[in-house]
mmCIF file as Biopython writes it, N, C-alpha, C and O atoms, coordinates in Angstrom:
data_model
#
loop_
_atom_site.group_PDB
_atom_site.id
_atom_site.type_symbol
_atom_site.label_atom_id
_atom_site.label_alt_id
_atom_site.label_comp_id
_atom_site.label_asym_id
_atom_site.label_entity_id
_atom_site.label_seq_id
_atom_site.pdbx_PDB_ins_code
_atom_site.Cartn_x
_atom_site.Cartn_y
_atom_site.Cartn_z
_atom_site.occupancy
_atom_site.B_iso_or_equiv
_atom_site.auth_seq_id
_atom_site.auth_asym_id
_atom_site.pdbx_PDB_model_num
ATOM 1   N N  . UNK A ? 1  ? 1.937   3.037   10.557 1.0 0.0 1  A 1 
ATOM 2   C CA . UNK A ? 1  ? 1.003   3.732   9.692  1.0 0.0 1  A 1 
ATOM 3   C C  . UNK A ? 1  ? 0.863   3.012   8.349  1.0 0.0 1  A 1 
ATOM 4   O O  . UNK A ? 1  ? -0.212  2.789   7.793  1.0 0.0 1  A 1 
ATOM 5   N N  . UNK A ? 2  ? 2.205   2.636   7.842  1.0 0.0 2  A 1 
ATOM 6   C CA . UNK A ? 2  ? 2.047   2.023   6.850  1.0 0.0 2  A 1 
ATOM 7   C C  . UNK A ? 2  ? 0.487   0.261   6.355  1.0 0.0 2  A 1 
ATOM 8   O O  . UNK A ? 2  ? -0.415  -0.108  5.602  1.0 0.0 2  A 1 
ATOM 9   N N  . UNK A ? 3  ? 1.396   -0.107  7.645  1.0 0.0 3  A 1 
ATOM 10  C CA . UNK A ? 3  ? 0.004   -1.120  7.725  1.0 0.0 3  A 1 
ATOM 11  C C  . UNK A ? 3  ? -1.312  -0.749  7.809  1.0 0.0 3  A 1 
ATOM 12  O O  . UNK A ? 3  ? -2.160  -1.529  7.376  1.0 0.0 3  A 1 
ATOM 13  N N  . UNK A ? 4  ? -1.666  0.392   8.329  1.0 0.0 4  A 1 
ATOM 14  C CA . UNK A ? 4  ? -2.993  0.596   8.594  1.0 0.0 4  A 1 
ATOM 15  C C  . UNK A ? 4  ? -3.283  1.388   7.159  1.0 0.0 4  A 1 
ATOM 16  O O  . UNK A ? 4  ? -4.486  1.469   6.913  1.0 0.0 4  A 1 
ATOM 17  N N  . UNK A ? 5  ? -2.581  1.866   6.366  1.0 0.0 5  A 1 
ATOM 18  C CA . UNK A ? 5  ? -2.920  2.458   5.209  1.0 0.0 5  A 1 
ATOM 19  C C  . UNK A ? 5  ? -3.059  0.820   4.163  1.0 0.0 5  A 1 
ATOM 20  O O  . UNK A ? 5  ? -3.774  0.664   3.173  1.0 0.0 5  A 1 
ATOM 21  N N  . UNK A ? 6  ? -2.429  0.127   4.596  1.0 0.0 6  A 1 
ATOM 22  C CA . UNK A ? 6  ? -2.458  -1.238  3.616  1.0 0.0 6  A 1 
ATOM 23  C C  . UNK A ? 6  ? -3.863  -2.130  3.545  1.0 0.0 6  A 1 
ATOM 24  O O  . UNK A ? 6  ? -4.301  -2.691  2.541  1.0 0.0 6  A 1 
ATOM 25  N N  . UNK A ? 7  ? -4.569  -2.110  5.139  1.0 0.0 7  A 1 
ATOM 26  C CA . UNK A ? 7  ? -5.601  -2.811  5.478  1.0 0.0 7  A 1 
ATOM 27  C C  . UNK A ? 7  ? -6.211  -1.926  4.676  1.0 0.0 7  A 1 
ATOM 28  O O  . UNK A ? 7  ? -6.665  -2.458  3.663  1.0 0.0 7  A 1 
ATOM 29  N N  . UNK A ? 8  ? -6.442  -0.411  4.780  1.0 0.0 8  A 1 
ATOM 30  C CA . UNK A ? 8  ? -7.269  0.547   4.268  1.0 0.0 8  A 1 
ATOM 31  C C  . UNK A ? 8  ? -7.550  0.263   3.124  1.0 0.0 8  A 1 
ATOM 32  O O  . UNK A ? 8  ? -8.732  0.248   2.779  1.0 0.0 8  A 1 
ATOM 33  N N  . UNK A ? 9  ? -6.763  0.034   2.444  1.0 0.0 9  A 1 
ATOM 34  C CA . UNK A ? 9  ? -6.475  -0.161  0.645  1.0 0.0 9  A 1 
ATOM 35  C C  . UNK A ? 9  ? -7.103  -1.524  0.602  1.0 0.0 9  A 1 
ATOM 36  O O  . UNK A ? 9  ? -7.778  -1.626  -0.422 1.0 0.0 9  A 1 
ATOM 37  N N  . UNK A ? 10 ? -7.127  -2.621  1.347  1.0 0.0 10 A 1 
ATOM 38  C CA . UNK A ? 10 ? -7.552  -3.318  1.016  1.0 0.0 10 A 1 
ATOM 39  C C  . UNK A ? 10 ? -9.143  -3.967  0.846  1.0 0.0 10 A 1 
ATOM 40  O O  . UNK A ? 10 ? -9.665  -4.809  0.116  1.0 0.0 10 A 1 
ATOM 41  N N  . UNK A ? 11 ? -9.634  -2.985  2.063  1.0 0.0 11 A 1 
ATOM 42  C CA . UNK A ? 11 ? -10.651 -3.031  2.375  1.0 0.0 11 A 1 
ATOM 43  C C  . UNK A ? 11 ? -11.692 -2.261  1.723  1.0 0.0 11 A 1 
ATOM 44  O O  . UNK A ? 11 ? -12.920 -2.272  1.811  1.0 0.0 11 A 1 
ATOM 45  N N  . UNK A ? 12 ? -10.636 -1.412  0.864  1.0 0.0 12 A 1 
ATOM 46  C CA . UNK A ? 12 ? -11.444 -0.285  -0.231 1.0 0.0 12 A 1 
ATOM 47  C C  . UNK A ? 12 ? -11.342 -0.763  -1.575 1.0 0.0 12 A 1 
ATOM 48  O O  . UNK A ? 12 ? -11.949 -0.333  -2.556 1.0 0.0 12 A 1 
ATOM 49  N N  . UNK A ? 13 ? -10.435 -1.782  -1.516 1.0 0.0 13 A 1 
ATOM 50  C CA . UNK A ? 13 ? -10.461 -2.898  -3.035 1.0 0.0 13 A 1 
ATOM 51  C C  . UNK A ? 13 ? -9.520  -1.659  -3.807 1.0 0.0 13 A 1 
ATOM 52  O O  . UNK A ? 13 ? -9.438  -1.942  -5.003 1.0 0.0 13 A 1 
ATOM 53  N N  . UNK A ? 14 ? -9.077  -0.884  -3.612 1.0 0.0 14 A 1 
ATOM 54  C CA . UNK A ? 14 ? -7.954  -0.071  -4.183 1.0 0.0 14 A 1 
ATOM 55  C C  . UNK A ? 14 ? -6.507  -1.036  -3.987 1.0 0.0 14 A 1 
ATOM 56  O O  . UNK A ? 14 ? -6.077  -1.525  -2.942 1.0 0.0 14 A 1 
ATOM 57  N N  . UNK A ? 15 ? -6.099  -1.093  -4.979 1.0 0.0 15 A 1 
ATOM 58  C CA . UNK A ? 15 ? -4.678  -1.966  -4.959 1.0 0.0 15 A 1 
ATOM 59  C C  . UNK A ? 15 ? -3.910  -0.879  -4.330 1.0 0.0 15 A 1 
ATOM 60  O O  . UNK A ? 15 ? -4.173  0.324   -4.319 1.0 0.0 15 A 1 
ATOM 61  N N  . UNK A ? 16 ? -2.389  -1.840  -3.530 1.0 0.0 16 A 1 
ATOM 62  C CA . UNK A ? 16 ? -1.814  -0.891  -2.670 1.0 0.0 16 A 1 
ATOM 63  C C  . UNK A ? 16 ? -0.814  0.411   -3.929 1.0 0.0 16 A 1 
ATOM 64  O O  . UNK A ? 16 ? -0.574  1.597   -3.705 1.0 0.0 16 A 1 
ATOM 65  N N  . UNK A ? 17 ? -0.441  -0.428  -5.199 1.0 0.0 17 A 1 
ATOM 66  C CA . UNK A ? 17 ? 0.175   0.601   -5.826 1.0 0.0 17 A 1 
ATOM 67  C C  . UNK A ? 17 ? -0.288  1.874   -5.768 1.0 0.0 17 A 1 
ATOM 68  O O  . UNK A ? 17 ? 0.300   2.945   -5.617 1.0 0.0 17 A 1 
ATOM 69  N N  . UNK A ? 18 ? -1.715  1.527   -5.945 1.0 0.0 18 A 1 
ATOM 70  C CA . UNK A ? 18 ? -2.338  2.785   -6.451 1.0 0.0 18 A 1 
ATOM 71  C C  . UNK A ? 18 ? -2.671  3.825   -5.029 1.0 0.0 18 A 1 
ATOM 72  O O  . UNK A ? 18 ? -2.578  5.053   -5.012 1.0 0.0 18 A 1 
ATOM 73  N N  . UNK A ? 19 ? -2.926  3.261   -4.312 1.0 0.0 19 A 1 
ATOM 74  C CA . UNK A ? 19 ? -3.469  3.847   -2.654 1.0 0.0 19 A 1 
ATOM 75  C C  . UNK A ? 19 ? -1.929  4.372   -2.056 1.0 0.0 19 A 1 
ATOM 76  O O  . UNK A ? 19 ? -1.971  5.302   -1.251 1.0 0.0 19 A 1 
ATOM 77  N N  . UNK A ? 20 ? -0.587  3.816   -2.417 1.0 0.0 20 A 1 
ATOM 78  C CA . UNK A ? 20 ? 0.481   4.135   -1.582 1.0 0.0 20 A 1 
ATOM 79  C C  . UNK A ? 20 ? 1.002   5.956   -2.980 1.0 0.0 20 A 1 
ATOM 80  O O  . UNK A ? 20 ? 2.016   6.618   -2.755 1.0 0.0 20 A 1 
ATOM 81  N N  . UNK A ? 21 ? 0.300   6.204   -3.858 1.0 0.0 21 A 1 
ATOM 82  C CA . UNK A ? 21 ? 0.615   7.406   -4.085 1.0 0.0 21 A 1 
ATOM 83  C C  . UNK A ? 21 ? 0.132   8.300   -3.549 1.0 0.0 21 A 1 
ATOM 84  O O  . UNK A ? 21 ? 0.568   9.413   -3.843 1.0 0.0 21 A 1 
ATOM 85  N N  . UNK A ? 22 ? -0.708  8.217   -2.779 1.0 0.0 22 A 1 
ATOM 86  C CA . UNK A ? 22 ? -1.256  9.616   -1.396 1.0 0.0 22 A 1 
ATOM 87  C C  . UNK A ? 22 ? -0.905  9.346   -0.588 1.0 0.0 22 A 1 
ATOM 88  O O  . UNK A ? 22 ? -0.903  10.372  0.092  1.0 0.0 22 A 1 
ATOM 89  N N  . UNK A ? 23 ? -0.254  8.025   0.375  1.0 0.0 23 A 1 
ATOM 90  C CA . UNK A ? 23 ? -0.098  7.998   1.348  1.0 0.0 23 A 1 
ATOM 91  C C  . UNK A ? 23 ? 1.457   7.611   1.020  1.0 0.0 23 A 1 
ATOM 92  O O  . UNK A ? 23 ? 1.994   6.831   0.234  1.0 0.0 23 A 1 
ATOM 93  N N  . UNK A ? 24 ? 1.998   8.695   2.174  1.0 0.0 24 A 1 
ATOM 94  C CA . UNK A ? 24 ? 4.332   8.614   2.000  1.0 0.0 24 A 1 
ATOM 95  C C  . UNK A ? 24 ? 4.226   7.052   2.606  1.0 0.0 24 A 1 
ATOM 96  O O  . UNK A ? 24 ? 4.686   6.140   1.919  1.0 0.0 24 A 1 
ATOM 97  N N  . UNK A ? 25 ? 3.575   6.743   3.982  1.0 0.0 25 A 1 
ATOM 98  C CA . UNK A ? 25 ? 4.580   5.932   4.706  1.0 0.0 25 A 1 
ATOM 99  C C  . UNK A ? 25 ? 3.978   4.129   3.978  1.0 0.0 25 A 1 
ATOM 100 O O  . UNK A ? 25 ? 4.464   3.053   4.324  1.0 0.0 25 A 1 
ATOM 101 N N  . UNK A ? 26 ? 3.154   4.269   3.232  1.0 0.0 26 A 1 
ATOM 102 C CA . UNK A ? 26 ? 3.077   3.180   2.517  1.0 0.0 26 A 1 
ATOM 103 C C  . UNK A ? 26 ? 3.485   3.195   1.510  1.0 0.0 26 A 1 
ATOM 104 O O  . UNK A ? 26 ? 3.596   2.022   1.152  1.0 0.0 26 A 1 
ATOM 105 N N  . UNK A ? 27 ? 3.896   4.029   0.553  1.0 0.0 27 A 1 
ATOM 106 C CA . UNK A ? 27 ? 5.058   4.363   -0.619 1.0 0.0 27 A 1 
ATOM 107 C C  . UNK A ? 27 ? 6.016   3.970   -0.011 1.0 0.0 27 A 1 
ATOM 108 O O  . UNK A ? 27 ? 6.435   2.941   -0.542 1.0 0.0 27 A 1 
ATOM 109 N N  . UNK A ? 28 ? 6.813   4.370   1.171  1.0 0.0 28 A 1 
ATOM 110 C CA . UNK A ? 28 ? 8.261   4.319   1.227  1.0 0.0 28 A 1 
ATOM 111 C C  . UNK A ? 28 ? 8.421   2.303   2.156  1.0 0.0 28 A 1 
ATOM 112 O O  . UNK A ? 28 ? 9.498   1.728   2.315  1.0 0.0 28 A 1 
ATOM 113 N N  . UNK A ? 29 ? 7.013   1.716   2.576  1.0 0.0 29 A 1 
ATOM 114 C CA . UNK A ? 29 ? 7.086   0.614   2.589  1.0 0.0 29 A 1 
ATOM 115 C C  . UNK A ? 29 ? 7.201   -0.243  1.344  1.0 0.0 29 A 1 
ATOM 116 O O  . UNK A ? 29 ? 7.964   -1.186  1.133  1.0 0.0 29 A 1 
ATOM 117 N N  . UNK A ? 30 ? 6.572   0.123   0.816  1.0 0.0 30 A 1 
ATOM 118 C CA . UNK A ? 30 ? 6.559   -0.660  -0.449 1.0 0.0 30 A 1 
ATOM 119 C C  . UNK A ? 30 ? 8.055   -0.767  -1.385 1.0 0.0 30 A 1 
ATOM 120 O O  . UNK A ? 30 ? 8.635   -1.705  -1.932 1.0 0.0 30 A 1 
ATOM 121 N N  . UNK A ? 31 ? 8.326   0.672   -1.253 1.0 0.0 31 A 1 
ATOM 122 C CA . UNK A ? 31 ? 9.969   0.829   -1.860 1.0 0.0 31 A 1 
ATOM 123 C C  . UNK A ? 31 ? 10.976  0.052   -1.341 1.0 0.0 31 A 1 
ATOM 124 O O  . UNK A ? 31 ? 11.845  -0.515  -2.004 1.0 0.0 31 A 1 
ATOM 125 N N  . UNK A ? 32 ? 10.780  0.023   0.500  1.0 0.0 32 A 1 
ATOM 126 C CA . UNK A ? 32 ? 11.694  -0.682  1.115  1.0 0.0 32 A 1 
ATOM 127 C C  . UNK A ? 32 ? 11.763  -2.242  0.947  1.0 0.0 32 A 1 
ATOM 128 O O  . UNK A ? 32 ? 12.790  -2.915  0.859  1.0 0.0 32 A 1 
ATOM 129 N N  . UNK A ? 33 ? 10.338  -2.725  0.916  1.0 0.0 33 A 1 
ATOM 130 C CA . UNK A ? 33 ? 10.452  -4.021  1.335  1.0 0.0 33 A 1 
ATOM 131 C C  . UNK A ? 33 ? 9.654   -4.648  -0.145 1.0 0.0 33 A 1 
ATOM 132 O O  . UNK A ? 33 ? 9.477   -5.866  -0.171 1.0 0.0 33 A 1 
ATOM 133 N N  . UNK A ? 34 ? 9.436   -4.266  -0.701 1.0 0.0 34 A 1 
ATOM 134 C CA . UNK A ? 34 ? 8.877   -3.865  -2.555 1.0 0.0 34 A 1 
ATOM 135 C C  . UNK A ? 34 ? 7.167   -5.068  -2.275 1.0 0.0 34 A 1 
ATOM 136 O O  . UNK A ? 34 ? 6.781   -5.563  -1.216 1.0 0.0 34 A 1 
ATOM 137 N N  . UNK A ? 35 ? 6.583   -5.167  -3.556 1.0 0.0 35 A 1 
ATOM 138 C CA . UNK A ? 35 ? 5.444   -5.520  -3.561 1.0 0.0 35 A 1 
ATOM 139 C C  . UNK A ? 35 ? 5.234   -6.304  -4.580 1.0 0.0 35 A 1 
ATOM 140 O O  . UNK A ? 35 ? 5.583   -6.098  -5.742 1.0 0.0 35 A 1 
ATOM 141 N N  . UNK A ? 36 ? 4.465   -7.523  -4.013 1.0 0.0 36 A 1 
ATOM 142 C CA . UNK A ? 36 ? 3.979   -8.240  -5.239 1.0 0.0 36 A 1 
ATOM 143 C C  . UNK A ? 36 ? 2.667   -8.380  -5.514 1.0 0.0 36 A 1 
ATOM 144 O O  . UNK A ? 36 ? 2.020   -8.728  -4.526 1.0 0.0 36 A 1 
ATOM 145 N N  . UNK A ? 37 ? 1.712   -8.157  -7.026 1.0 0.0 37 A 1 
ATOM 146 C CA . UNK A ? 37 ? 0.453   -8.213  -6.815 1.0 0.0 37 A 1 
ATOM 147 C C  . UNK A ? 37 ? 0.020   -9.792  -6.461 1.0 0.0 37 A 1 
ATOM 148 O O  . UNK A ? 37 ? 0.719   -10.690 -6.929 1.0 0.0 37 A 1 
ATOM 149 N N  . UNK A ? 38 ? -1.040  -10.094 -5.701 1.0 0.0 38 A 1 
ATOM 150 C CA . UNK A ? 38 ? -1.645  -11.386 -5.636 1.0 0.0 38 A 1 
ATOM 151 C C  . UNK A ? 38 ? -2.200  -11.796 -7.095 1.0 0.0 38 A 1 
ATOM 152 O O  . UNK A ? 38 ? -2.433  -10.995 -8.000 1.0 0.0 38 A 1 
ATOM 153 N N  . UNK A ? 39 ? -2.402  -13.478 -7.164 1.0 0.0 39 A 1 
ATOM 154 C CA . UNK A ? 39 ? -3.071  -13.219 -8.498 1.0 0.0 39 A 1 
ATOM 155 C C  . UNK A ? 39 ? -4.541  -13.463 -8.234 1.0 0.0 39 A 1 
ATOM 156 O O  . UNK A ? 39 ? -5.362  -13.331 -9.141 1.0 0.0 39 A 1 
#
């Protein structure tokens, strides 16, 4: 789920920080395996 919430975000030009506060299982990816912005 997490991935498919990530493509989502990406494809909506919403950065994942901001898109993984409504969605748990891409919050708790991001926590696990953490995130870096592109530049």
């Amino acid at each position: 789920a997490a991935v498919r919430q990530a493509i989502e975000a990406a494809m909506k030009g919403v950065p994942l920080d901001e898109y993984a506060k409504e969605h748990k299982e891409l919050a708790r990816a991001i926590e696990k395996w953490g995130y870096v912005k592109p530049i």
